[in-house]
Each structure stands twice: as structure tokens, then as C-alpha cells.
C-alpha positions in Angstrom: 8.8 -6.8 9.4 7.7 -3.2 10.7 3.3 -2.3 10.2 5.1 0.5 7.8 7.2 -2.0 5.6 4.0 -4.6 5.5 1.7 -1.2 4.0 4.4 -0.3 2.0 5.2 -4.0 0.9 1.3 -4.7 0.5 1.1 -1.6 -1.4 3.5 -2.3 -4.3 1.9 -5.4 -4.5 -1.6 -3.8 -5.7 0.9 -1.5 -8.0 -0.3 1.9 -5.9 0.7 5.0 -5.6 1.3 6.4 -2.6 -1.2 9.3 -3.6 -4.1 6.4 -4.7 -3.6 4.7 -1.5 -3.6 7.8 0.7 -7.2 8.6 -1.3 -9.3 11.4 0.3 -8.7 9.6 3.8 -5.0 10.5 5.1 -2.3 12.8 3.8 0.4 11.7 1.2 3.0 12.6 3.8 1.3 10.9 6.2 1.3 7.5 4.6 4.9 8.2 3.2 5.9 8.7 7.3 3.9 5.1 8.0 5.9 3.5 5.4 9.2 4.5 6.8 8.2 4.0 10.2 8.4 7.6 11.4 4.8 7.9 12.3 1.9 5.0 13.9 -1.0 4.6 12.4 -4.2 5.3 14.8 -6.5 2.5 14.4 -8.8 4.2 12.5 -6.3 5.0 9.5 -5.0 1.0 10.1 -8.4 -0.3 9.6 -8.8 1.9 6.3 -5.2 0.7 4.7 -6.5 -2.8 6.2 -9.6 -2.1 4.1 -8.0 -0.9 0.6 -5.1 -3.4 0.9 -7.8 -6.3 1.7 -5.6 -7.6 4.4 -6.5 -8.2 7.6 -5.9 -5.6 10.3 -3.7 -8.8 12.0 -1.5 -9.1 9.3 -0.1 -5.4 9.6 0.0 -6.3 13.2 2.6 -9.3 12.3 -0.2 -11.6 13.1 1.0 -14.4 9.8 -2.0 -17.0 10.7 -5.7 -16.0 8.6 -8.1 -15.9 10.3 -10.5 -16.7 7.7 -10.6 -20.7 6.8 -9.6 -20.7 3.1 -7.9 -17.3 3.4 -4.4 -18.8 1.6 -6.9 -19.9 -1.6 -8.4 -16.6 -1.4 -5.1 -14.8 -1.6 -3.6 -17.1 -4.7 -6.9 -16.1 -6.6 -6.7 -12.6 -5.8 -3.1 -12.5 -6.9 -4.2 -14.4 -10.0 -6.8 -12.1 -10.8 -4.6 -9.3 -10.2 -2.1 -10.4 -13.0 -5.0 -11.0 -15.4 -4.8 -14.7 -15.5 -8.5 -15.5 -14.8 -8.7 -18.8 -16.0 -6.5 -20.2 -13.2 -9.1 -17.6 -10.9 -11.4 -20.0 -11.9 -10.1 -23.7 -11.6 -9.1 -22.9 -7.9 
């Protein structure tokens, strides 16, 4: 998988919009070329989707292992929490 189809797939994930992800911070068109692989990102603009995503900078990099010890607990709650079910949020 590509950096561009990890934002793009890590995007639809949060439910974003191109526009909401692109924020005040990078162009629409920008992001849009990212995602289809016509553009890089520099590391700056990486590091800020890394930050609004919350992945890692290493996992747009195809880097699959967390760094962080508990990080695949972490990411269940999150996705919990992101579909409203906070009761399981909290008995993990």
C-alpha cells in the first residue's frame, strides 16, 4: 500500500472530508494529489496528517509494527469510541 492510499484509507476511517482533513494547513488539491499518489508529502505536511489521523508517521511509511507497547489495544478502543460503543471503551 502507497503513503497516499494509507491517508486516504486512514481518512475514510475517521469519516473526513477531504476539505476537514486538509484544515487551514495544506490545499484541498493538495491532499487530493497525496491520495492518488501524484504528489509526496514533505515531512512537515506527513507529520501533520500523522497528527490528525493519530497514526504514527511509520505507519504511512509502511512501517506495520507500533511502536508504542499497547498501541493494538489503543487502536481497538479508539475504533470503539469512534462508533459510539463506549462501554466496550471501557472494559478493555
Amino acid at each position: 500500500m502507497t503513503i497516499g492510499q494509507r491517508i486516504l484509507t486512514a481518512r475514510q476511517e475517521l469519516g473526513l472530508s477531504q476539505r476537514q482533513l486538509a484544515g487551514e494547513n495544506i490545499t484541498r488539491n493538495m491532499l487530493s494529489a497525496i491520495e492518488h499518489d501524484k504528489a509526496k508529502p514533505s515531512l512537515d505536511t506527513l507529520q501533520y496528517l500523522s497528527d490528525q489521523l493519530g497514526r504514527p508517521v511509520g505507519w504511512f511509511l509502511g512501517e506495520d509494527t507500533p511502536a508504542v507497547e499497547g498501541y493494538d489495544l489503543l487502536k481497538q478502543t479508539r475504533l470503539a469510541y469512534d462508533r459510539g460503543e463506549y462501554r466496550d471503551c471501557l472494559s478493555r
